[in-house]
C-alpha distance (Angstrom), angle and dihedral (degrees) to the residues before:
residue distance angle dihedral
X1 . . .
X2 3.82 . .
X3 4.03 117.0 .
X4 3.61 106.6 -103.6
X5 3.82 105.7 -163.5
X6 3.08 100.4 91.1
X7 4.04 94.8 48.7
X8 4.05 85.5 58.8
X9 3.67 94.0 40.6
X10 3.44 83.0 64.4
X11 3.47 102.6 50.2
X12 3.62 90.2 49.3
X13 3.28 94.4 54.7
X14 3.89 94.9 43.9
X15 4.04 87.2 49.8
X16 4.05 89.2 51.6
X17 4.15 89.1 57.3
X18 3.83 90.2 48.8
X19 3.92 97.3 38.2
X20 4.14 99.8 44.7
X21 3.39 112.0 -156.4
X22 4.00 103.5 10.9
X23 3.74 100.5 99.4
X24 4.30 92.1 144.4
X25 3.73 99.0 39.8
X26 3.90 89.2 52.9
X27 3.40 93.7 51.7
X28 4.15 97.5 49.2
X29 3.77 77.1 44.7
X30 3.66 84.6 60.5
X31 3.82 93.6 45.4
X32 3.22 96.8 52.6
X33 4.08 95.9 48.0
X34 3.87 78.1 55.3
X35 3.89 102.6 50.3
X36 4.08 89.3 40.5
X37 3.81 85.3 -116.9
X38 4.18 124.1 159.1
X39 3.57 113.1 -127.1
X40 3.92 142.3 -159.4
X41 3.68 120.8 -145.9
X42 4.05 115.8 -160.6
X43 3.02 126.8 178.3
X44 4.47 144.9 119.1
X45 3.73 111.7 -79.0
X46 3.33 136.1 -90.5
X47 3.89 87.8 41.8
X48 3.81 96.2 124.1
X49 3.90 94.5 -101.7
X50 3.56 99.9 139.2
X51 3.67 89.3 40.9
X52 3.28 92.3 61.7
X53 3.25 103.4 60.2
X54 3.86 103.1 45.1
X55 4.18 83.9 49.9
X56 3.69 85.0 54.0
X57 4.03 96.6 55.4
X58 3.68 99.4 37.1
X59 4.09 85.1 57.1
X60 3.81 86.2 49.1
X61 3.97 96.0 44.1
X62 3.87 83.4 -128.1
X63 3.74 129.0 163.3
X64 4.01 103.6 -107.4
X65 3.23 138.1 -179.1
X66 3.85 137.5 169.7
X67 3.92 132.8 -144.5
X68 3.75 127.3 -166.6
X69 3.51 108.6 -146.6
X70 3.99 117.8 -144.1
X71 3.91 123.1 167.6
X72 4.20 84.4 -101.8
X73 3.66 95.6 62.5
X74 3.80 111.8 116.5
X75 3.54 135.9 -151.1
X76 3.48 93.6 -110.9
X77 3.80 87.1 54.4
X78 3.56 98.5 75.6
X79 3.77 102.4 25.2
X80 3.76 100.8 44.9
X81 3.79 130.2 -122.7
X82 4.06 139.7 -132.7
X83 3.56 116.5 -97.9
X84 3.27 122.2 -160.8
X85 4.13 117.5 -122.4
X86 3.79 111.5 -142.2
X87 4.06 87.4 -165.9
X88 4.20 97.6 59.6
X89 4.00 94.5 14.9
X90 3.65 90.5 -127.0
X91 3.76 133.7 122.7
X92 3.64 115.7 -112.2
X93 4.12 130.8 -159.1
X94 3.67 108.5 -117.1
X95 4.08 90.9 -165.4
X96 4.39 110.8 -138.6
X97 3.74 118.0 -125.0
X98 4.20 80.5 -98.9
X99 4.18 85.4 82.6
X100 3.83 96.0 81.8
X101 3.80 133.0 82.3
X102 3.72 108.6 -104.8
X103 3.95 113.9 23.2
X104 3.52 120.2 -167.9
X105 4.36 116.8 -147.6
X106 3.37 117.2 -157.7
X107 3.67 129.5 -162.3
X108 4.17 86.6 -2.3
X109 3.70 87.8 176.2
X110 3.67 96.1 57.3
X111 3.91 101.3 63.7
X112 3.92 120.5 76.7
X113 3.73 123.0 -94.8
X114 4.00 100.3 -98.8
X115 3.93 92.9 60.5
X116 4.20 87.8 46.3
X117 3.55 88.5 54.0
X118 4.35 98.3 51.7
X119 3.74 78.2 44.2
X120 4.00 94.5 52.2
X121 3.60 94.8 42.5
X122 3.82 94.3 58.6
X123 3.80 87.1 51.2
X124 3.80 97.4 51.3
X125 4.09 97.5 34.3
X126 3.86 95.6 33.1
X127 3.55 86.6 -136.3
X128 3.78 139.4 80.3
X129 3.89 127.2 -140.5
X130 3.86 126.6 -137.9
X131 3.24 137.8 174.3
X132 4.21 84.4 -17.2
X133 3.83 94.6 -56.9
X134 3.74 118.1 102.9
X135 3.35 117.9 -139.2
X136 4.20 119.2 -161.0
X137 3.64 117.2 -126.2
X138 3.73 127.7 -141.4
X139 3.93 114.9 -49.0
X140 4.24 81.0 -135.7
X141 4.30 96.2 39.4
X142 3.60 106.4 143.3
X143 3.95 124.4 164.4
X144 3.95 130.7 -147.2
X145 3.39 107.5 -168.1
X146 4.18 121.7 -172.7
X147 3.23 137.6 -145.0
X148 3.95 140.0 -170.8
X149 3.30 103.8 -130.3
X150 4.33 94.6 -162.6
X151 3.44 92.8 47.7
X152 4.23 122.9 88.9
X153 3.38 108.0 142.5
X154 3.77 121.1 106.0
X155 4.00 83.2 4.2
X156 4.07 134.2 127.7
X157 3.37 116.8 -148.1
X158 3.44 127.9 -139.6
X159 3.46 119.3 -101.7
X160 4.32 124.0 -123.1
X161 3.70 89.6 -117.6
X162 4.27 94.7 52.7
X163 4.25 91.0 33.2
X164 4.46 79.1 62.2
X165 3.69 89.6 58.6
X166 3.93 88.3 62.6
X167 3.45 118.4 78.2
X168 3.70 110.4 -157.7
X169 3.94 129.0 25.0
X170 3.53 107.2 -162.8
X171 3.60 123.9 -178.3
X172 4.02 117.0 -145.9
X173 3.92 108.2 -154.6
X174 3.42 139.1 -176.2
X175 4.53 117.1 -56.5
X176 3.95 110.1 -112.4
X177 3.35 112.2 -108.0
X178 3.92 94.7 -97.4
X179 3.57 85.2 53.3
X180 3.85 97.9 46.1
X181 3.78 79.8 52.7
X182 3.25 100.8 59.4
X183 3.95 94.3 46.8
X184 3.92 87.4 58.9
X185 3.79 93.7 55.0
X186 3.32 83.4 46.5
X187 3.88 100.7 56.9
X188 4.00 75.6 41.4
X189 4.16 90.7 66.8
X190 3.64 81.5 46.8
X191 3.76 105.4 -99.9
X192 4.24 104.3 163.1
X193 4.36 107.3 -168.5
X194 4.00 83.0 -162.7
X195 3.69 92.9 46.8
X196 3.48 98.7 39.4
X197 4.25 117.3 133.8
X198 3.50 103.1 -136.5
X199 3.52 98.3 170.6
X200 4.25 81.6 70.3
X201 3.58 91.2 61.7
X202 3.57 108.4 118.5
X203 4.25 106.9 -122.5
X204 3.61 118.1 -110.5
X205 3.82 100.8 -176.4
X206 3.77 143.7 -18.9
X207 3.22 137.8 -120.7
X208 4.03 92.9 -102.6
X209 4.10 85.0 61.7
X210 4.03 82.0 54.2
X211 3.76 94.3 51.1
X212 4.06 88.5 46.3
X213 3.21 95.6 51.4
X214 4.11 105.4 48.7
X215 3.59 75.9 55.1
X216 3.75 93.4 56.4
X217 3.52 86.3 42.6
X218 3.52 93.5 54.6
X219 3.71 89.8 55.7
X220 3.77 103.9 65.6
X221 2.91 110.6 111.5
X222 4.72 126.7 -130.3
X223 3.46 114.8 -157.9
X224 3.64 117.6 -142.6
X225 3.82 102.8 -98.6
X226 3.84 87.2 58.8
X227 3.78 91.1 48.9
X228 3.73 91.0 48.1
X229 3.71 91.8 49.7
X230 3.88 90.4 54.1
X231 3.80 96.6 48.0
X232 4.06 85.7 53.0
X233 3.92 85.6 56.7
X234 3.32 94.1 50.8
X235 3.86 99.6 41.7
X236 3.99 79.6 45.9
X237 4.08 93.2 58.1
X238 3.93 90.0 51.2
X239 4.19 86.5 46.1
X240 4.05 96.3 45.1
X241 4.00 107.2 110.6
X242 3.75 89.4 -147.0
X243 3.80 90.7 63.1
X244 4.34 134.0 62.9
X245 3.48 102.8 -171.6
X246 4.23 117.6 38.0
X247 3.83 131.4 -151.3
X248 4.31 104.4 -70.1
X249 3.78 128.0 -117.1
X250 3.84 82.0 -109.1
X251 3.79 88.7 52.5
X252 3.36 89.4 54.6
X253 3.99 97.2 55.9
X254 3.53 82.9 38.0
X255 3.93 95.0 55.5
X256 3.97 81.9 46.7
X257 3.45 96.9 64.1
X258 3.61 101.7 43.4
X259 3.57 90.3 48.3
X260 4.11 86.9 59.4
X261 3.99 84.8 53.9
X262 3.37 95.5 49.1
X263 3.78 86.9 48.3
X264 3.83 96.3 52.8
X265 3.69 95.1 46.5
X266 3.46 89.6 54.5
X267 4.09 87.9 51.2
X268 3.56 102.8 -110.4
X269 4.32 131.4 128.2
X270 4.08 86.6 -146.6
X271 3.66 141.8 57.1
X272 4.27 117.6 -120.6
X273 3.62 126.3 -158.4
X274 4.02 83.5 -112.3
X275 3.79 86.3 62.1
X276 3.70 88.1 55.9
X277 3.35 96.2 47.5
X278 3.96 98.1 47.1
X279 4.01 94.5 61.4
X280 3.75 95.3 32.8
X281 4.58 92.3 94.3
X282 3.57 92.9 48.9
X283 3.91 93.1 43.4
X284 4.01 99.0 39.6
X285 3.57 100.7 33.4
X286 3.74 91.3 85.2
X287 3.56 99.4 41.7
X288 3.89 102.5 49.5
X289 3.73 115.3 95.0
X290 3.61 113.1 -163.3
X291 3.75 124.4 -150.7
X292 3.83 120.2 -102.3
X293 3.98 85.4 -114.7
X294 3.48 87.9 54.3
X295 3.71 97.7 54.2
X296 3.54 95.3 47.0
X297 4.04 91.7 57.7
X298 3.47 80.4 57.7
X299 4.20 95.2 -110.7
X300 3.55 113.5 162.2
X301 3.82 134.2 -153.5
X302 3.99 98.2 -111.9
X303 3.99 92.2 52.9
X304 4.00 95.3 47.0
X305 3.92 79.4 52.4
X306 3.27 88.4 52.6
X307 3.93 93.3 51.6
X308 3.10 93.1 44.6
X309 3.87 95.6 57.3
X310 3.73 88.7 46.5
X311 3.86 91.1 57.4
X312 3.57 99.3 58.9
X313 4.35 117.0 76.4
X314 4.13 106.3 -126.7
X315 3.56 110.3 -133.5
X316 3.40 129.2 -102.6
């Protein structure tokens, strides 16, 4: 099997010259492609979030496709629906914009429960149901979903049990100021996001390199004082008194995995506590339910994971 690190070095690097400014949320991007894990991306507009995405699966030569969610989307409008054909008097499948490899949700907040549910179900099952036949999804399928994070009005919120099934929150914020900088001179050289070509972006992988390396990922190997030490930060979450609802048993497999990714991108065969510890915000911080006290002292989610990280002895 070829070596792959340099294939995704490039493709990090390509992302970072698209995406100014975003360095870390491309690379848990990356993790996450690598662990097969769903992600949300929130963040103010105008932050390149959309961008992002369809960058990502032209370099990839993935399927993609993008829906705008609005609180009149159906079910049926992202999953597809038989039609039935007045010529051979037969129903046929009129496949959803959910049949493709990577599927980009936007606005997931803003569309009523019923259509985040289909939507959910295809992302736990890997498969979508119609009309009583089940019909597999892509072995790749991964969805981005976005959310405004100003916005609440006319919104539905995902619920704790359907946030679990994601495996990475990551929040996109505003560029620095040298970065921000750099994006106007390039708008100056005449860079356009909304009129950008992407089919002349030069390939970096495929989605067979993907596939090969989740299972390279899947291959490194955690050796049991690493394991132990992340099953005492997750039985610590569920203990901290700041907190009513803990990290998840599927967190916890979860937070496995993307610590293997993290590992092999960093060009290691084995998981350290450090790994653990670098994709624990992005994968707790939507999962952590802090206690009404808590909120009102003004404690937030990324310093109880902080605390709770610092209360837990790495192994030696």
């Amino acid at each position: 099997m070829p070596d792959l690190h340099p294939t995704f070095t490039r493709l990090r690097q390509a992302l970072d010259q698209v995406i100014v400014g975003q360095s870390s949320v491309v690379q848990q991007l990356l993790i996450a492609l690598l662990s097969g894990g769903h992600v949300i991306l929130e963040g103010v507009p105008g932050t390149g979030k959309t961008l992002l995405v369809k960058v990502m699966a032209q370099l990839v030569q993935a399927d993609f496709r993008r829906i705008q969610l609005t609180p009149d989307i159906l079910p049926s409008d992202i999953l597809g629906t038989n039609i039935f054909d007045l010529n051979t008097r037969n129903f046929t499948l009129k496949k959803g914009p959910i049949f493709t490899q990577i599927l980009l949700a936007d606005e997931v907040n803003r569309t009523p429960p019923k259509t985040q549910a289909a939507l959910l179900e295809a992302m736990e099952e890997q498969q979508v149901t119609l009309d009583g036949e089940s019909l597999p999804l892509s072995e790749l399928f991964w969805v981005i979903a976005t959310q405004n994070s100003l916005e609440f009005e006319g919104t539905y919120p995902l619920p704790e049990a359907q946030l679990d099934r994601f495996l990475f929150k990551l929040l996109v914020s505003y560029p620095d100021p040298t970065a921000e900088k750099q994006m106007l001179l390039n708008s100056e050289a005449g860079f356009q996001a909304k009129r950008l070509d992407l089919a002349k972006l030069k390939p970096l992988a495929s989605v067979e390199h993907i596939l090969q390396a989740r299972r390279s990922v899947k291959a490194i190997t955690v050796q049991e004082p690493v394991l132990d030490y992340l099953l005492a930060v997750v039985q610590k979450t569920r203990q901290h008194p700041d907190l009513v609802l803990g990290a998840s048993p599927r967190s916890a497999v979860s937070w496995l995995q993307a610590s293997k990714a993290q590992a092999w991108l960093s060009g290691r065969e084995f998981v350290t506590p450090d790994d653990i510890k670098t994709v624990a915000p992005p994968l707790l911080r939507h999962r952590l339910i802090l206690r009404p006290e808590a909120q009102l002292d003004g404690v937030g989610v990324e310093a109880v994971i902080g605390s709770v990280l610092g209360q837990v002895p790495v192994p030696r």
